[in-house]
ROTI-497221 format. One line per field, with one value per residue (C-alpha): residue number from 1; z, x, y; residue in three letters. Coordinates in pm, whole numbers, plus 50000, padded with zeros to 5 digits. Example, Ala and Ser with C-alpha at 12.3 -4.5 7.8 and 13.67 -1.06 7.14 Angstrom:
<recs>
vovo 1, 2 $
w 50780, 50714 $
u 51230, 51367 $
v 49550, 49894 $
torke ALA, SER $
</recs>
This chain:
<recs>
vovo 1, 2, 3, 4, 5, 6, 7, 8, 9, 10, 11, 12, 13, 14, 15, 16, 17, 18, 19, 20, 21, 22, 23, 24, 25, 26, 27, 28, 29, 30, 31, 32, 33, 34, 35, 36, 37, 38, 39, 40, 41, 42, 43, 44, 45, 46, 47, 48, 49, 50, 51, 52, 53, 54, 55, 56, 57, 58, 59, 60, 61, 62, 63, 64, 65, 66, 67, 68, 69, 70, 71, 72, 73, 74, 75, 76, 77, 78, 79, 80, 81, 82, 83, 84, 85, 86, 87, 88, 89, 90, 91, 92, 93, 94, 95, 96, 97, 98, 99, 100, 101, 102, 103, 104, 105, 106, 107, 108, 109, 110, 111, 112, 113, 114, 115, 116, 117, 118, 119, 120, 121, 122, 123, 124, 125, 126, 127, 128, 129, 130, 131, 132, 133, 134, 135, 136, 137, 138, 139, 140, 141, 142, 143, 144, 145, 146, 147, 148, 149, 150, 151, 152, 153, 154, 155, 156, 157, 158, 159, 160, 161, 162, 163, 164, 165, 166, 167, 168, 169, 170, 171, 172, 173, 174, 175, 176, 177, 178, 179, 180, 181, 182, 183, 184, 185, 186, 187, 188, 189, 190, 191, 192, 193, 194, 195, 196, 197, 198, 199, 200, 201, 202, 203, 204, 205, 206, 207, 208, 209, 210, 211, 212, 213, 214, 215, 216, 217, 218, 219, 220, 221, 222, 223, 224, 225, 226, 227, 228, 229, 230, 231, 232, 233, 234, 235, 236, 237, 238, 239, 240, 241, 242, 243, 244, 245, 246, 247, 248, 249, 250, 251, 252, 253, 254, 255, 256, 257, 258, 259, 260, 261, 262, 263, 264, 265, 266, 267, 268, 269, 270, 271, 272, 273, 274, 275, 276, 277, 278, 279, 280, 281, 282, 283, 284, 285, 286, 287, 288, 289, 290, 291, 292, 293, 294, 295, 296, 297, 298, 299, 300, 301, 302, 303, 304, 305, 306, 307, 308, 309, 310, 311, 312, 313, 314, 315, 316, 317, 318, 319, 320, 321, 322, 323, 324, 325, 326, 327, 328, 329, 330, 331, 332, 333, 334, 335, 336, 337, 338, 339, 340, 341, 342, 343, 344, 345, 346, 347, 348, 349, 350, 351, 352, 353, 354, 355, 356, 357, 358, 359, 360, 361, 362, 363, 364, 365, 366, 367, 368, 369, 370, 371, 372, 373, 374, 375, 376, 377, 378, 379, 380, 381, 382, 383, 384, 385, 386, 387, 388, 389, 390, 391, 392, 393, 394, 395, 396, 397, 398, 399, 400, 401, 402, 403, 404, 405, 406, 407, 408, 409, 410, 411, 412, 413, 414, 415, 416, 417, 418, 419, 420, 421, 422, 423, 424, 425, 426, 427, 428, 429, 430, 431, 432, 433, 434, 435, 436, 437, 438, 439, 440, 441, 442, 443, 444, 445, 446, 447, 448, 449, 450, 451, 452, 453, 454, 455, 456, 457, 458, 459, 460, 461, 462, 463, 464, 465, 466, 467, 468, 469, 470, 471, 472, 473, 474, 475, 476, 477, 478, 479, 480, 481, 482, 483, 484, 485, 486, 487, 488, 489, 490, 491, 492, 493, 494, 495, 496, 497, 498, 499, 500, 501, 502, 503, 504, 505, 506, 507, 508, 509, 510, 511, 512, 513, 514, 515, 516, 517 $
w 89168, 89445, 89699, 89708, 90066, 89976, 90133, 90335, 90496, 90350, 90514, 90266, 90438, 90285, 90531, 90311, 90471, 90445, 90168, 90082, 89843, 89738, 89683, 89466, 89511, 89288, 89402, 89637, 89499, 89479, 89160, 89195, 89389, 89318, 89387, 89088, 89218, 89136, 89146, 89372, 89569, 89868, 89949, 90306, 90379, 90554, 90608, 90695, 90894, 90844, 90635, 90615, 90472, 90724, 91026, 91036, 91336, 91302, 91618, 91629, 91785, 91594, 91451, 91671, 91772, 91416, 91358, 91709, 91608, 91323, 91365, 91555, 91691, 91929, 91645, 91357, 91575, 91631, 91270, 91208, 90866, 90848, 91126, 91118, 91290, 91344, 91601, 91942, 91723, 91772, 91451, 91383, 91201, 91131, 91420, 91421, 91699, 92003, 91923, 91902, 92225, 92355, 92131, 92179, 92539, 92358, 92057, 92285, 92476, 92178, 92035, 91772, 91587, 91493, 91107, 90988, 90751, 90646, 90388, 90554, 90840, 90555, 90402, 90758, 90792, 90452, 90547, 90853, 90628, 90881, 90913, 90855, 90635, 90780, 90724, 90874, 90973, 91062, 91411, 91483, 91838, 91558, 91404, 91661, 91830, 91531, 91466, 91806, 92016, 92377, 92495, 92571, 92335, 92055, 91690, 91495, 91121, 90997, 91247, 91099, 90736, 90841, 90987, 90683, 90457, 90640, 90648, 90276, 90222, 90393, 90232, 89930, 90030, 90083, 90466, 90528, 90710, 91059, 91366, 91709, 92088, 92247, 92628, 92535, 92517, 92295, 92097, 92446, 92382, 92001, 92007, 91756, 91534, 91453, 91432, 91151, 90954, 90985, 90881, 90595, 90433, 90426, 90183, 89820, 89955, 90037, 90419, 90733, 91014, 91361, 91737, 92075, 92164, 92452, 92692, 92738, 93072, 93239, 92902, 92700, 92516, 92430, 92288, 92042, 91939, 91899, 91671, 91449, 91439, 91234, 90992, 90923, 90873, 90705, 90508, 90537, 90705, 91087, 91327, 91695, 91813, 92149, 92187, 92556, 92892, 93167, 93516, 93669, 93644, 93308, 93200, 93171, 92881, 92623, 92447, 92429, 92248, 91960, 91976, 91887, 91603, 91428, 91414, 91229, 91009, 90900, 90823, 90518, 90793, 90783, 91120, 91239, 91571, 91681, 92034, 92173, 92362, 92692, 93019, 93096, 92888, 92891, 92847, 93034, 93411, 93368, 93151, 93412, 93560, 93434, 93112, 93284, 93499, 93131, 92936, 92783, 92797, 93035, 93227, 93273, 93350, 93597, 93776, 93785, 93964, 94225, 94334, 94653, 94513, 94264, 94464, 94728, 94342, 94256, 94622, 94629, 94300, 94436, 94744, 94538, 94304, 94653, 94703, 94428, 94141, 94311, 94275, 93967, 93810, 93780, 93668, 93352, 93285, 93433, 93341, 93642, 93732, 94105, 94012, 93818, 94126, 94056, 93760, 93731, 94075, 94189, 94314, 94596, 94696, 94783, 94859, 95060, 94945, 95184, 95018, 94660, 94527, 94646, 94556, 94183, 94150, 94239, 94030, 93721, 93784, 93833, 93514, 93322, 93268, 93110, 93352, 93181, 93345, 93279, 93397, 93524, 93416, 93183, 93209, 93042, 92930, 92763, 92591, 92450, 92288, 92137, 91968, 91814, 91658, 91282, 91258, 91554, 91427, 91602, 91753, 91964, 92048, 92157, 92004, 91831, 92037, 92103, 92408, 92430, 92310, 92335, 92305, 92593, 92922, 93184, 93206, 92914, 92839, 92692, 92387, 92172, 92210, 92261, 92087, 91780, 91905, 92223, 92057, 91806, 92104, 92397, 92235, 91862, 91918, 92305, 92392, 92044, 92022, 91629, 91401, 91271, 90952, 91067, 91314, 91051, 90782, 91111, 91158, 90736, 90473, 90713, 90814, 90443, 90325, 90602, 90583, 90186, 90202, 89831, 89766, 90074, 90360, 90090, 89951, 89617, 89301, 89250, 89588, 89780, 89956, 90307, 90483, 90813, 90892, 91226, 91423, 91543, 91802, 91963, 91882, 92180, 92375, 92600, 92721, 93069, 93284, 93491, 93194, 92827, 92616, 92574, 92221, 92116, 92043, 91748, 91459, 91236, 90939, 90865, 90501, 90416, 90066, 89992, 90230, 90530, 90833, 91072, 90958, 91191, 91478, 91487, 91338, 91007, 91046, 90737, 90694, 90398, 90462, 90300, 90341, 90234, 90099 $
u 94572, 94514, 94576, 94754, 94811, 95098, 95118, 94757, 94634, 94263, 93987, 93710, 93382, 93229, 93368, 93612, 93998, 94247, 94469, 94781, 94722, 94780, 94475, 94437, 94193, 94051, 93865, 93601, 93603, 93843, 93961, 94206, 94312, 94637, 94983, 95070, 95225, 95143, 95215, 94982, 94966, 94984, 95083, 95043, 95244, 95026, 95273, 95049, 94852, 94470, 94288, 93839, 93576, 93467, 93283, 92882, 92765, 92369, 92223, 92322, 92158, 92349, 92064, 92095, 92461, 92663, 92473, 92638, 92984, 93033, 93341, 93247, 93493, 93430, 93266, 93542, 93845, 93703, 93676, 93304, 93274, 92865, 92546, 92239, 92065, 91675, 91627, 91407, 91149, 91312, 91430, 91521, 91195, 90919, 90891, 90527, 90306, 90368, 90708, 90851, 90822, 90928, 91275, 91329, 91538, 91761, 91824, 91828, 92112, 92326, 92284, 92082, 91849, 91494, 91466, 91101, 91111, 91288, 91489, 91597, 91726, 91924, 92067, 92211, 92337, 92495, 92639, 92833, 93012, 92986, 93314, 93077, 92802, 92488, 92186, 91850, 91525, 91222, 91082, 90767, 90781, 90787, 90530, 90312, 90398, 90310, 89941, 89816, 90070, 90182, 89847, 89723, 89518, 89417, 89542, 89224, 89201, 89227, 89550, 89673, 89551, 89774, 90084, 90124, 90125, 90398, 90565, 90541, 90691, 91027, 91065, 91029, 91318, 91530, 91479, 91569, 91259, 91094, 91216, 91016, 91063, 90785, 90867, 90898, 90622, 90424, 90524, 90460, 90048, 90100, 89893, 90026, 89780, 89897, 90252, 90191, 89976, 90232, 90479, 90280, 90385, 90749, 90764, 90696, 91051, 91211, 91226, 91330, 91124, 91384, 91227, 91336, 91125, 90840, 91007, 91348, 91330, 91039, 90802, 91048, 90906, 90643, 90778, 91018, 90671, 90556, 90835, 90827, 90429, 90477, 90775, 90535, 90210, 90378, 90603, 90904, 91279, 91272, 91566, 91589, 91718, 92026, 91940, 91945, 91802, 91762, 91763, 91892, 91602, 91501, 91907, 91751, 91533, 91811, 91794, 91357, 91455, 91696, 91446, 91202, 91416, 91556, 91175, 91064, 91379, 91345, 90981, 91142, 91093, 91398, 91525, 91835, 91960, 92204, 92428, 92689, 92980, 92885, 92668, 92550, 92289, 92195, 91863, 91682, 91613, 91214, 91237, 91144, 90840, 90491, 90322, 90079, 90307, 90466, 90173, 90112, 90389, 90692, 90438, 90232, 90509, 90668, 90319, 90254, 90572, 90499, 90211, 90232, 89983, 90248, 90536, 90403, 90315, 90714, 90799, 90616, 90733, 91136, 91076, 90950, 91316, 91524, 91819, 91977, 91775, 91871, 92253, 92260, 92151, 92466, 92391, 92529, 92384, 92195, 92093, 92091, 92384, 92356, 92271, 92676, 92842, 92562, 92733, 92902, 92752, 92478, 92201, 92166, 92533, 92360, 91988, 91833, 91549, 91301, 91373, 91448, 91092, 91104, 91525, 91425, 91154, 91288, 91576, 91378, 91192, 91481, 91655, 91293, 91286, 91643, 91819, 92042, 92116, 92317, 92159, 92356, 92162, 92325, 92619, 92856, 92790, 92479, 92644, 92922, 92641, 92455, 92774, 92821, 92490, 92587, 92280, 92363, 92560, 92730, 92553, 92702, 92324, 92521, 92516, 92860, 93060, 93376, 93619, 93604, 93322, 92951, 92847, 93161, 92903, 92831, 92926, 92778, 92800, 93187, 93045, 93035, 93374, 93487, 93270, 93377, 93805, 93654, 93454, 93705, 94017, 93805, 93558, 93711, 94119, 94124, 93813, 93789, 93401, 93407, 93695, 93810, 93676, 93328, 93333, 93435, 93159, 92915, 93036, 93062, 92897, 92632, 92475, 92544, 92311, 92083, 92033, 92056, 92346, 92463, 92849, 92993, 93051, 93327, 93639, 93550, 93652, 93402, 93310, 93336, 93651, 93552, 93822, 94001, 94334, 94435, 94698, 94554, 94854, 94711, 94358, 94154, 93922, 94056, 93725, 93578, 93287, 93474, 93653, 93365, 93560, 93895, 93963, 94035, 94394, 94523, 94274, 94548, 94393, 94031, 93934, 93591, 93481, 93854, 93928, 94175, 94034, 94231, 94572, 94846, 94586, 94500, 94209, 94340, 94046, 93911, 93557, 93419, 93097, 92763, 92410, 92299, 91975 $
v 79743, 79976, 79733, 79434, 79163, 78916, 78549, 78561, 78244, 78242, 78130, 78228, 78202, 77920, 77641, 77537, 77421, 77717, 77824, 78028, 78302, 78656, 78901, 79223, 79440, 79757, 80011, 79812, 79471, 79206, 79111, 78888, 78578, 78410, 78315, 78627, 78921, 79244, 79609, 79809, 80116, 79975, 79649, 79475, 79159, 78938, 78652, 78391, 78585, 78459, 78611, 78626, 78786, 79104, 78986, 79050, 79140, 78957, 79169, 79492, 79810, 80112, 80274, 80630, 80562, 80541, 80891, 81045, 80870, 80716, 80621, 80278, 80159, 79892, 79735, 79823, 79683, 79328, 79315, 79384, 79553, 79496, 79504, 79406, 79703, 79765, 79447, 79353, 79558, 79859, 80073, 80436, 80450, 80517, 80772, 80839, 80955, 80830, 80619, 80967, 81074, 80682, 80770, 81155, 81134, 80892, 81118, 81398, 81268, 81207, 81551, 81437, 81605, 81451, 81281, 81272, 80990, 80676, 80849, 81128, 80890, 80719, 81076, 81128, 80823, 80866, 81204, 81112, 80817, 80546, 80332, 79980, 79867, 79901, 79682, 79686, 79557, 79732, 79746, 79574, 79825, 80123, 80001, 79905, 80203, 80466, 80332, 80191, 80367, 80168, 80041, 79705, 79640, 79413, 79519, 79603, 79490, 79862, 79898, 79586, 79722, 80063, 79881, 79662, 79939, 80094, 79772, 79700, 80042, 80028, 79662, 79814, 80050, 79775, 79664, 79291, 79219, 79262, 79233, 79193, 79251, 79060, 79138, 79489, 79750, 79821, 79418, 79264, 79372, 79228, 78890, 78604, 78639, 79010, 78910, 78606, 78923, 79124, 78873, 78734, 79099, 78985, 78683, 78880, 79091, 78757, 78918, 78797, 78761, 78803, 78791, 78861, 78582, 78653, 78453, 78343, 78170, 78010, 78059, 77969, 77628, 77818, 78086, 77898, 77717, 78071, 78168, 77832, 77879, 78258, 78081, 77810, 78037, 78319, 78068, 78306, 78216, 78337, 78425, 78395, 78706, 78575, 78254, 78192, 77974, 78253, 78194, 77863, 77684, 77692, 77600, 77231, 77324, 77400, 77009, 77110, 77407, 77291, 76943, 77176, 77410, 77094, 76913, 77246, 77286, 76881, 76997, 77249, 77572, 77809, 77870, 78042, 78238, 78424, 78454, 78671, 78487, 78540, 78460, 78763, 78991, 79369, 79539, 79799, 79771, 79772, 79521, 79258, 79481, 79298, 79474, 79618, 79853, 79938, 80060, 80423, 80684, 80780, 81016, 80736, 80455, 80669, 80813, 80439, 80370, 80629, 80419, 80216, 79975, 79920, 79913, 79639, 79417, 79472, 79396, 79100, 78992, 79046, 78851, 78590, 78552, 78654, 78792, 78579, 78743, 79113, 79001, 78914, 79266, 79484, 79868, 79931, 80307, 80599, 80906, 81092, 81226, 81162, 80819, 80741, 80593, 80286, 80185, 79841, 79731, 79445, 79557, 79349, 79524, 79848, 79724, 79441, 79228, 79469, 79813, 79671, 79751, 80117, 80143, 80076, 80231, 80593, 80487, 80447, 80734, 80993, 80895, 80901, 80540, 80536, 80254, 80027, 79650, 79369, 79035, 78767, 78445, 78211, 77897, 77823, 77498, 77596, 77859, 77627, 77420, 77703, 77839, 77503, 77489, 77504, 77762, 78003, 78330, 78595, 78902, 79138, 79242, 79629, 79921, 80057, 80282, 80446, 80420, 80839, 81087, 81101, 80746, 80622, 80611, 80458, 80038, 79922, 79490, 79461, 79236, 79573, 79575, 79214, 78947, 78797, 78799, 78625, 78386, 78317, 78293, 78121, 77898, 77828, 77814, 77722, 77505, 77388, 77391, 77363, 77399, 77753, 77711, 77630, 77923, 78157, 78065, 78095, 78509, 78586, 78381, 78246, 78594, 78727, 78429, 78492, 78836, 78852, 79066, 79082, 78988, 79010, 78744, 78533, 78610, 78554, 78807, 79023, 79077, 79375, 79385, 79379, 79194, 79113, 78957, 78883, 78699, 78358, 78376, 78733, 78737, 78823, 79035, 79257, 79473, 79362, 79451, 79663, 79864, 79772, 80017, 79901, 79755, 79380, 79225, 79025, 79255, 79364, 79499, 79569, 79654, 79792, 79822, 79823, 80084, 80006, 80141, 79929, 79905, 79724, 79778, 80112, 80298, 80512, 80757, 80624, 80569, 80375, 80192, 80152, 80163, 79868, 79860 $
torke UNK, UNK, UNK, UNK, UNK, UNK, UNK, UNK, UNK, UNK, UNK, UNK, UNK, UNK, UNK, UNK, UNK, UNK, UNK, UNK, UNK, UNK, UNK, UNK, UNK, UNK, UNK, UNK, UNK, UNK, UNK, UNK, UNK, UNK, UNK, UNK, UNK, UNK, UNK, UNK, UNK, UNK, UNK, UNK, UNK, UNK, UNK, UNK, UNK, UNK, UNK, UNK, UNK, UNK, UNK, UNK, UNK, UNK, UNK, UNK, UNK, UNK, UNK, UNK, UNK, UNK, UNK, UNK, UNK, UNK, UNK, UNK, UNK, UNK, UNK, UNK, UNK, UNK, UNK, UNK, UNK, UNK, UNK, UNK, UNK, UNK, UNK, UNK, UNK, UNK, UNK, UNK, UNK, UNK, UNK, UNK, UNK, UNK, UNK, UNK, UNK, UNK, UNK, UNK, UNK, UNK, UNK, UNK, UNK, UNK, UNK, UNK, UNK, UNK, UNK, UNK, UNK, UNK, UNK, UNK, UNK, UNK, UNK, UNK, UNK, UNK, UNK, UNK, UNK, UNK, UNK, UNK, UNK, UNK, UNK, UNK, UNK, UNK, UNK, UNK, UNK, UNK, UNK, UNK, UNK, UNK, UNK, UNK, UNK, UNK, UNK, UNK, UNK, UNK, UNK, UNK, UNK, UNK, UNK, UNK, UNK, UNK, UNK, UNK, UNK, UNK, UNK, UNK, UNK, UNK, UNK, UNK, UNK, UNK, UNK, UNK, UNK, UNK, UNK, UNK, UNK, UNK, UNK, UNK, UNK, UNK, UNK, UNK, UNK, UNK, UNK, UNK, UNK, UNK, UNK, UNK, UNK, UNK, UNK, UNK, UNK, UNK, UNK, UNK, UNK, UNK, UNK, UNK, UNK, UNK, UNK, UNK, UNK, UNK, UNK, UNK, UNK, UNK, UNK, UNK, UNK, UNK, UNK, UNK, UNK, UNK, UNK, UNK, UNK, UNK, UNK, UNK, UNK, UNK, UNK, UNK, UNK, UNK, UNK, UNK, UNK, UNK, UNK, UNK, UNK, UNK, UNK, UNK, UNK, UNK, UNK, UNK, UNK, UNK, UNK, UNK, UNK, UNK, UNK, UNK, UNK, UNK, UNK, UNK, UNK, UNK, UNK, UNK, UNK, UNK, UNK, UNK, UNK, UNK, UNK, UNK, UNK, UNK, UNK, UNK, UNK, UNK, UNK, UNK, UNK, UNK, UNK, UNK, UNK, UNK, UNK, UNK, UNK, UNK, UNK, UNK, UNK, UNK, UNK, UNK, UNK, UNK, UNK, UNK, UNK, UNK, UNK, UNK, UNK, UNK, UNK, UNK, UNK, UNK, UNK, UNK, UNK, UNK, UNK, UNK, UNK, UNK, UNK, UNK, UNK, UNK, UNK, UNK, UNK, UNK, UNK, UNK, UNK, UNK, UNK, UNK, UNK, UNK, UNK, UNK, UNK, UNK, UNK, UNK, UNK, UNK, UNK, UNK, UNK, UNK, UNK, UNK, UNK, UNK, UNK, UNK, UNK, UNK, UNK, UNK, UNK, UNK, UNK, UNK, UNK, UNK, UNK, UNK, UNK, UNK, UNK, UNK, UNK, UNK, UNK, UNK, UNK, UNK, UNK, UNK, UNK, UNK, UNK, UNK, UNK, UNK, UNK, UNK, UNK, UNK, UNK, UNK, UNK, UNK, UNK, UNK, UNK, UNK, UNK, UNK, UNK, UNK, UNK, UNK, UNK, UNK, UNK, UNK, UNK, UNK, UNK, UNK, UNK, UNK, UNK, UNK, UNK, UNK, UNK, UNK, UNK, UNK, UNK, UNK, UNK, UNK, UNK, UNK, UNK, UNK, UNK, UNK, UNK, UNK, UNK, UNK, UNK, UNK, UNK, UNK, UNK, UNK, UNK, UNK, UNK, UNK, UNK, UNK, UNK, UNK, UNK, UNK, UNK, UNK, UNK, UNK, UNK, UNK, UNK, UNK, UNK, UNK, UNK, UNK, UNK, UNK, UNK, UNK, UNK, UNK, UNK, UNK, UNK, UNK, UNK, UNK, UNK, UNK, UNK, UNK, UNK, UNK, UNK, UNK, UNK, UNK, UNK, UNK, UNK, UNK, UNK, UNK, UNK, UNK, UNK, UNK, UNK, UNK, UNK, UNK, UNK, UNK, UNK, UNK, UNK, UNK, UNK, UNK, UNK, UNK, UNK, UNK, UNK, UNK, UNK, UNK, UNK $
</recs>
């Protein structure tokens, strides 16, 4: 054996009630599972510490951030060993025409250097030697973005004809299916008629259709039908991407929405979703500006901004949400430097409800359109019943990052540092939403199934040895809003591929995970 953890208290995945055991494992796989002992070189004495499978993080956005440190280690120490990467229609590639320039300032700013192709992106990725397994869709915003580029307009049959080809390749390269971001540009121009062609692509590669839906507040009905309407047409399984009710008044709608999932699953339709444990959500700041202030290129976003026309539309629009809707956006990141001392505060603490319009607009505009935000929307008790849904997953819908080095900026959400401990210590052992077992089939075999991610997400011999054990007594987040980077309790050991690259709590510099294709 090369490693062997004595007197583990196993939780394996499947739902199944907990069991004493032993565990050997050889090379990457475990191949044994017992209450034998046996000679190893190393051995970890787990007394009755819990053991799982390796958390999967369903909603991940790593895909330029595991190449500037690979390292991950917000991810890594709350015990995620896998992501699924490539989502809200945004992938690392293809980076054709006109999504290029969209993703340059962001590669830029991590000292990246441009990759021309699918496969070189994956060589690179491969090179650094990520620490976790890394999945992937493809972005429907890439796509979109390569043939038509960001304008409003109607998918012809020969851009459809182009995108699917495009699409069919990178399945064939081992991409779990496509992902969409339907209030971003260029998917928010995408009709539903493109999306269902586009999906239809999917179901020879047994692929995955995931959305940021169009709508997640005052549309959202709608958009859920939206999302069922492409599973049923394309006949392939479909994923809503943070399942959510946004803004106060559309919290009521929550019981329409899983009406409406469990109708179409009782009809044979495969849904599933995903949610990070929290009330709050991040995305960029322009992400609430209408679509037509968000068409064509930076140079034309940010000439657009300059407008007054414009600016009186936004105003207008503000006035209409009030003050309320200004404090609840907090400033994560900026780009300018002269913009920093923004970060982590409302909006409406530095702004009133008059000069708002003209505030954000010079703000986007300075930092070329790169404004993070983190929305304040969402209750609690709405939350608690979409964790309990025995089809909702985990996502921490962040990016993996480190608490020092190139990717530690700004305020960033603290869910890519905190999720799964906080959902497993606030919801699962103190509020008791759904039993342990459930909750830890719901962040392993669940997405593994889901996502078609081959041997992993059970402890079960012959699977890869990706593995956590924590202390139920100390497991908890510990990264805020005021300080995201500051690494969960209670994650004792985290094994990847039989590798440990957490090992009584501290990274071991190791870094052992796959592309998983």
């Amino acid at each position: 054996m090369d490693l062997f953890i004595e007197k583990a208290l196993i939780f394996n995945g499947v739902g199944n009630p907990p069991f004493e055991a032993n565990i050997g494992i050889k090379k990457d796989k475990i191949v044994y599972i017992g209450r034998e002992k046996y000679s190893a070189r190393r051995v970890i004495k787990a007394n009755g510490l819990i053991l799982t499978p390796g958390f999967i993080d369903t909603h991940s956005h790593s895909d330029f951030t595991t190449l500037a440190d690979p390292k991950a280690e917000g991810k890594i120490t709350q015990g995620i060993t896998t992501e699924i990467n490539g989502n809200c229609g945004v992938s690392a590639f293809p980076i054709l025409g006109e999504v290029f320039e969209r993703r340059l300032p962001e590669i830029n700013q991590l000292g990246l250097k441009p990759w021309s192709s699918f496969k070189e992106y994956v060589e690179l990725l491969k090179k650094v030697k990520p620490a976790i397994n890394f999945a992937t869709l493809l972005g429907h915003g890439n796509l979109r973005g390569s043939i038509i580029g960001y304008k409003n307009v109607k998918a012809e049959k020969d851009d459809i004809k182009k995108m699917k080809e495009l699409l069919k390749e990178h399945l064939a390269f081992g991409v779990k299916g496509l992902s969409t971001g339907l209030i971003y540009p260029p998917g928010i121009f995408a009709d539903t008629e493109e999306i269902i062609e586009l999906a239809r692509t999917l179901k020879p590669f047994k692929g995955i259709y995931a959305t940021h839906m169009r709508s997640e507040g005052e549309r959202l009905l709608s958009a859920v039908e939206e999302t069922i309407l492409i599973g049923m047409k394309a006949g392939i399984p479909v994923h809503i991407s943070h399942l959510k009710t946004s803004g106060r008044e559309n919290w009521w709608k929550l019981s329409s929405v899983f009406e409406a999932i469990e109708e179409a699953q009782n009809q044979g339709i495969k849904i599933t979703a995903d949610r990070y444990p929290y009330i709050a959500s991040q995305t960029d700041l322009d992400a609430f500006l209408p679509s037509w202030i968000v068409e064509g290129s930076r140079e034309d976003i940010t000439e657009r901004l300059k407008d007054r026309g414009v600016r009186l539309a936004i105003k207008r629009y503000l006035k209409q949400r009030g003050i309320e809707f200004l404090n609840s956006i907090v400033i994560s990141d900026v780009v300018f430097e002269g913009d920093k001392k923004l970060e982590g505060k409302r909006v409406g603490e530095f702004v009133s409800l008059e000069n708002a319009s003209d505030f954000i607009c010079d703000l986007l505009i300075r930092s070329n359109l790169q404004v993070g935000a983190i929305y304040f929307g969402m209750t609690e008790e709405n939350l608690e019943k979409i964790l309990s849904k025995p089809y909702v997953m985990i996502g921490t819908d962040s990016s993996a990052r480190c608490s020092s080095g190139i990717t530690a900026k700004g305020k960033p959400h603290p869910r890519g540092f905190g999720s799964f401990p906080r959902f497993i210590r606030r919801y699962v052992l103190e509020r008791k939403i759904i039993s342990l077992e459930e909750a830890i089939r719901k962040i392993t075999s669940l997405p593994a199934k889901t996502f078609r991610i081959e041997k992993r997400g059970v402890i079960k011999e012959g699977y890869f040895a990706d593995i956590v054990i924590f202390d139920p007594a100390e497991i908890e987040d510990k990264a805020s809003f005021e300080n995201p980077f500051i690494p969960s309790k209670g994650i004792k050991y985290v094994i990847v591929n039989g590798e440990v690259t957490v090992s009584e709590g501290s990274l071991t510099g190791k870094r052992n995970g796959r592309v998983l294709l």
